[in-house]
C-alpha positions in Angstrom: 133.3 77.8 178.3 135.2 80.1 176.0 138.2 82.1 177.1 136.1 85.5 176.9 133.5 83.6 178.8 136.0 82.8 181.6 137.8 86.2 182.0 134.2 87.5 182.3 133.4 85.5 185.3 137.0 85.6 186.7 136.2 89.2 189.4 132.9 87.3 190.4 135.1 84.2 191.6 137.8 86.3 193.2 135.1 89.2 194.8 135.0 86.7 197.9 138.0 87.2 199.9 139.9 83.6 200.2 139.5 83.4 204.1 135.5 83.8 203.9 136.1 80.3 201.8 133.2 78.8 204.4 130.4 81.4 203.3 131.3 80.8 199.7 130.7 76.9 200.0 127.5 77.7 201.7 126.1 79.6 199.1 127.2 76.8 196.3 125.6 74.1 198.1 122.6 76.5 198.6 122.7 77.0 194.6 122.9 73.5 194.0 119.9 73.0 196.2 118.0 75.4 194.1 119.1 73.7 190.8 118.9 69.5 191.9 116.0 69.2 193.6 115.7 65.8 195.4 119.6 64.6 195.8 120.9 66.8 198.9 123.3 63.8 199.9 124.9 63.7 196.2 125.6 67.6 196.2 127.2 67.6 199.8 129.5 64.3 198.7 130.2 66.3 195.7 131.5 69.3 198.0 132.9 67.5 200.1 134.9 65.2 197.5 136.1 68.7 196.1 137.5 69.7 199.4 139.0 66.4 200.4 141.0 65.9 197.4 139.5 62.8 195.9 137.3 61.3 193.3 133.8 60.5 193.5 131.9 57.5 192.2 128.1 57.5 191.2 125.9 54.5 191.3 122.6 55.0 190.0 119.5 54.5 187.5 119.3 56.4 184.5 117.9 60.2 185.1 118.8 60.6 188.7 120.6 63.7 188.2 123.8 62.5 188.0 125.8 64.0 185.2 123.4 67.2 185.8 125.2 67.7 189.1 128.6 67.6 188.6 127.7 70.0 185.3 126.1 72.4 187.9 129.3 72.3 190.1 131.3 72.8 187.7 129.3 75.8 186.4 130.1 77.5 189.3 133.8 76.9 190.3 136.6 78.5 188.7 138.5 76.4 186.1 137.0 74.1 183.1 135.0 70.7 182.7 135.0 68.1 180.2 132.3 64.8 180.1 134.1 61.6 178.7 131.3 59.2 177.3 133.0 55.7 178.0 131.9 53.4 175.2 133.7 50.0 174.5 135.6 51.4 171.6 137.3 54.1 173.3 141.2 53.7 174.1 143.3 54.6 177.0 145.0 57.6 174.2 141.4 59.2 174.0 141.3 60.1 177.7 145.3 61.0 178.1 146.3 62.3 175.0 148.7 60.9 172.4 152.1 62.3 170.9 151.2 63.8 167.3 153.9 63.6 164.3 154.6 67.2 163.4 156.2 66.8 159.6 156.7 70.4 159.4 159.1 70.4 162.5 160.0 66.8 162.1 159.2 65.9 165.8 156.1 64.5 168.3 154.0 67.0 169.7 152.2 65.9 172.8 148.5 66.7 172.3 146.6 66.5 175.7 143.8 64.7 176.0 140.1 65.6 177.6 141.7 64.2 181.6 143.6 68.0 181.6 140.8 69.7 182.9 140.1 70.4 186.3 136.0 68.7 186.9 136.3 65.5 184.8 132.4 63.6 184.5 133.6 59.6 183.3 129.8 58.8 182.3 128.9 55.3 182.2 132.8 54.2 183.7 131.8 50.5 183.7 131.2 50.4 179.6 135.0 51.2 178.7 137.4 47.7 179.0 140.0 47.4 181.7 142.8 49.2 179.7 140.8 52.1 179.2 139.7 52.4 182.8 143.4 51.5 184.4 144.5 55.0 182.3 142.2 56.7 185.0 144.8 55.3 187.7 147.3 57.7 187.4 145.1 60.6 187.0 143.2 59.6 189.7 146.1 58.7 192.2 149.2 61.0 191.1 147.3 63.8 189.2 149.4 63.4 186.9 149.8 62.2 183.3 152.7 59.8 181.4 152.2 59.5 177.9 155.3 58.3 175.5 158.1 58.2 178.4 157.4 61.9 179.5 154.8 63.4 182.7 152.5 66.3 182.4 150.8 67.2 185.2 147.5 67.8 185.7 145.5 71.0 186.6 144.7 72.0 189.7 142.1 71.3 191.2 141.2 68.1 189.4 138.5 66.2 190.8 136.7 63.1 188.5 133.2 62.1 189.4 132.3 58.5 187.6 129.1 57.1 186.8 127.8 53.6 186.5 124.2 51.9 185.8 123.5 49.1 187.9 120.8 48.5 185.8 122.2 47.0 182.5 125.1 44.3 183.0 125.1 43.5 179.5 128.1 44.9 177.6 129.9 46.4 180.9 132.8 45.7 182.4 133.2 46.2 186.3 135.6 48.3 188.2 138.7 46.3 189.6 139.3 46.9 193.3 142.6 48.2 192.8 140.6 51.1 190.7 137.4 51.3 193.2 139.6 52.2 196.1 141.1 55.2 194.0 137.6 56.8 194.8 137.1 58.8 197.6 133.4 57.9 198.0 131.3 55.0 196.3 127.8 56.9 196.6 124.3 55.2 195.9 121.6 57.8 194.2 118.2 56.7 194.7 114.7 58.0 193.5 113.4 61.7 195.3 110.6 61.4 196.9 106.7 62.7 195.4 107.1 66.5 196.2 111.0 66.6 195.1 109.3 64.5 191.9 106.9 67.9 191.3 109.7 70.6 192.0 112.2 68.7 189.4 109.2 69.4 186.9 108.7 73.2 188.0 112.3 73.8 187.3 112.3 71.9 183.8 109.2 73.9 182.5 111.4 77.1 183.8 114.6 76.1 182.1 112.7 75.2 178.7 111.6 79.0 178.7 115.0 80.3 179.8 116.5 78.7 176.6 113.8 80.0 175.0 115.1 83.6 176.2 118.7 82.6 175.9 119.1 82.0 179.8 122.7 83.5 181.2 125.1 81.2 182.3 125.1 80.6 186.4 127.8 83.4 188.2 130.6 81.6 189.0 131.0 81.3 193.0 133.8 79.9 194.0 137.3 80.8 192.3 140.3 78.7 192.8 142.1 79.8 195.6 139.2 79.9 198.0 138.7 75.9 197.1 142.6 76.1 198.1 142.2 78.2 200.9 138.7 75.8 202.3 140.7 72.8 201.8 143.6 73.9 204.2 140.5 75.3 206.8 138.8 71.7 206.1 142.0 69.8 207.0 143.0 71.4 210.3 140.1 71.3 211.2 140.1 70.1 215.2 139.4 66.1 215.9 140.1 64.7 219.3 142.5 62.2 219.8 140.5 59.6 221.1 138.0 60.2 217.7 141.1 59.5 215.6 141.4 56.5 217.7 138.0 55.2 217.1 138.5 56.4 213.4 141.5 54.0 213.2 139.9 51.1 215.0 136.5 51.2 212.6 138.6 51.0 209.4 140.7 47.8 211.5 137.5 46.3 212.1 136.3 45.8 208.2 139.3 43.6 208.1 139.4 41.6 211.4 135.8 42.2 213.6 136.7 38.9 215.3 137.1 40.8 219.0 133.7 42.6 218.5 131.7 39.5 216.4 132.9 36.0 215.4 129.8 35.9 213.3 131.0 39.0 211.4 134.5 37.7 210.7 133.2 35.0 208.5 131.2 37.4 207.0 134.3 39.5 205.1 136.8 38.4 202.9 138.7 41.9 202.4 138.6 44.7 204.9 139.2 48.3 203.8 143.4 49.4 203.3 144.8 52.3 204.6 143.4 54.8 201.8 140.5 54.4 203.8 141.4 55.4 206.6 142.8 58.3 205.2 139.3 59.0 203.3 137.3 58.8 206.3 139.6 61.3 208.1 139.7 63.7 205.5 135.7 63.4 204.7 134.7 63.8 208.6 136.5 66.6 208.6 135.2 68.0 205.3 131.6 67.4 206.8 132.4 69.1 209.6 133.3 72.3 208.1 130.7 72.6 205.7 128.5 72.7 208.5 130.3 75.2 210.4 131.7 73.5 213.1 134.7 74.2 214.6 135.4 70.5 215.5 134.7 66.9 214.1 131.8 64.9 216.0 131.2 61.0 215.6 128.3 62.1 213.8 131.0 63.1 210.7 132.0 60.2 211.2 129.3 57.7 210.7 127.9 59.9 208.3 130.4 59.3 205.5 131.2 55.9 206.6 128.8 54.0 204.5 130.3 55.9 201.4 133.8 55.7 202.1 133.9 51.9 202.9 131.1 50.2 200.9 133.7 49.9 197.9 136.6 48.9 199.8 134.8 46.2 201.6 134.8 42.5 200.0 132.9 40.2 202.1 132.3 36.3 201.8 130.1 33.8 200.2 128.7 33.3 203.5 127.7 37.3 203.7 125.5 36.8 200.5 124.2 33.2 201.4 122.4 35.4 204.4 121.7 38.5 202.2 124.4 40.3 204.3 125.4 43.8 202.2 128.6 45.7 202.6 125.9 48.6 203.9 125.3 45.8 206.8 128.1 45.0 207.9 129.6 48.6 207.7 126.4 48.9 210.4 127.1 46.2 212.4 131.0 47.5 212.9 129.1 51.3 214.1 126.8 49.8 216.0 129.9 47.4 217.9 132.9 48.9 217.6 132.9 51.3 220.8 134.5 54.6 221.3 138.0 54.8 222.7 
C-alpha cells in the first residue's frame, strides 16, 4: 500500500473509538467470513494470534487459503505487510536487512530488510535451510532486530504467520523445536466441505469481474490502537483460580502423565515448556473475548489446546509404533487430567 493509500484509510481505522475495540474485532472476523469461505478456525486463530502477541504457523495442502488469509487480515488492519517466499537460496540478510557501503559519506547504512513490517506471511517456511530460518528467532521472540553489532526494533504490532506443505518433503528442511515453540499456535488447514467448495467459486467469479472494474481496496477496520487497546481487554480478562490451576496442571501433564496414565508416560518423550503455558493462557483468554465473554470457561481452554501443544509435544517411538498422534495424546491428557 502506498503512503497516499494509507493516509487515505487512516480516519476509517481511527472512526472506532479504542474502547469499542470488541465490536471492531467482530466485524473483522465477520469480513473475513465473507471473504474465506470454508476456514472459520484459521481466521479466529489468526485473531486471536494478533491479540495474544504471538506467531502463527500454517500447515496445509496447496490452495487452502492460506496466504489469502493473512493477505485479507492484513488488508484491514492498520500498518503494512510484506510475503517472504522462502526458497533454498535465500540468506538470513534477505529477511533482516544488511549494512550498505555508502562511498559518498564513507560509512555503512543499515538497510532494513522485508521482517520491519508489522503482518509478515513466511510462505513455504520449511524450504529455506536452518540459518535462514534461525534469523526468524529474534524477530519472532524479541521483536527485535541485530544486524552488524547494532538492534533495530521492530514495528508494532508485528505478528508472522508461516506456512508449510506437508505434502512435498523433497528439498525441505523441517523446523527445529527450539524454532516451533516460538509459534503461538501450530494450526492444521484441511479441505471445506461441498457447499463451502461452491461459495469459494461464487466469490472467485465475483472478484474476476471486480478486477475487471478496478475493484477498491477493502476499508481498513481496525487501526492500531484499538488492536492495543483489545489486547489489554483480552489479557485481563477474568479466569478463576482454580482454571489457572487446571491450566497449569494440563501443560505438566504433556511432560509427566505418569499420575493420570502409565501407558501415556511411555508414550512422550518431550512434554510442552513453559512458553506453553503461557500460550494457552493468553489464547483462552483471547477466545474468550472474541466471543464476548466476560470470563474464560474450560471450553477456551480445550478449544485452543490442540493448537497450542501439538508442536511442543515430542512423543516416543512407542507413540508411533501404536499410531498414537500428538492430537491423541493432547486428548487423552483432556479427557484425564481433572479439574482442580
Amino acid at each position: 500500500m502506498s503512503d497516499n493509500e494509507s493516509a487515505a484509510a487512516a480516519p476509517a481505522a481511527e472512526a472506532e473509538p479504542a474502547n469499542d475495540a470488541r465490536a471492531a474485532f467482530a466485524r473483522l472476523r465477520a469480513d473475513l467470513r465473507g471473504r474465506i469461505v470454508g476456514q472459520d478456525a484459521l481466521i479466529e486463530r489468526l485473531v486471536i494470534t494478533l491479540l495474544a502477541e504471538g506467531h502463527l504457523l500454517v500447515e496445509g495442502a496447496p490452495g487452502l487459503a492460506k496466504t489469502t488469509a493473512i493477505k485479507e487480515v492484513a488488508a484491514r488492519i492498520e500498518g503494512n505487510f510484506q510475503r517472504i517466499q522462502f526458497t533454498p537460496d535465500l540468506l538470513p540478510g534477505d529477511l533482516t536487512g544488511t549494512d550498505v557501503y555508502r562511498p559518498e559519506r564513507g560509512e555503512l547504512h543499515f538497510q532494513p530488510g522485508p521482517l520491519f513490517h508489522n503482518l509478515v506471511l513466511a510462505d513455504e517456511v520449511n524450504r529455506a535451510p536452518a540459518k535462514v530460518q534461525s534469523a526468524l528467532l529474534e524477530a519472532m521472540g524479541e521483536h527485535q532486530i541485530t544486524v552488524g553489532g547494532r538492534t533495530y526494533p521492530l514495528p508494532e504490532p508485528f505478528l508472522v504467520m508461516a506456512t508449510q506443505n506437508p505434502i512435498e518433503q523433497e528439498g525441505t528442511y523441517p523446523l527445529p523445536e527450539a524454532q516451533l515453540d516460538r509459534f503461538l499456535m501450530h494450526v492444521r488447514v484441511d479441505y471445506p466441505d461441498p457447499k463451502s467448495e461452491r461459495s469459494i467459486l461464487d466469490i472467485a467469479r465475483a472478484e474476476a469481474r471486480g478486477r475487471a472494474r478496478h475493484h477498491a481496496p477493502p476499508e481498513k477496520l481496525i487501526g492500531r490502537e484499538q488492536v492495543f487497546a483489545a489486547r489489554i481487554e483480552a489479557m485481563d480478562l477474568h479466569m478463576a483460580e482454580n482454571l489457572e490451576e487446571y491450566l497449569v496442571q494440563l501443560v505438566l501433564a504433556t511432560r509427566d502423565p505418569a499420575p493420570y496414565d502409565e501407558r501415556l508416560a511411555r508414550m512422550v518423550d518431550y512434554g510442552a515448556s513453559p512458553r506453553a503455558t503461557i500460550a494457552l493462557d493468553r489464547c483462552a483468554r483471547a477466545r474468550a473475548w472474541l466471543r464476548g465473554a466476560e470470563f474464560v470457561t474450560p471450553e477456551d481452554i480445550h478449544a485452543v489446546a490442540f493448537d497450542v501443544l501439538r508442536h511442543r509435544v515430542l512423543l516416543s517411538y512407542a507413540a508411533e509404533a501404536e499410531g498414537l498422534t500428538p492430537d491423541g495424546f493432547i486428548d487423552e491428557l483432556i479427557r484425564r487430567v481433572p479439574m482442580v
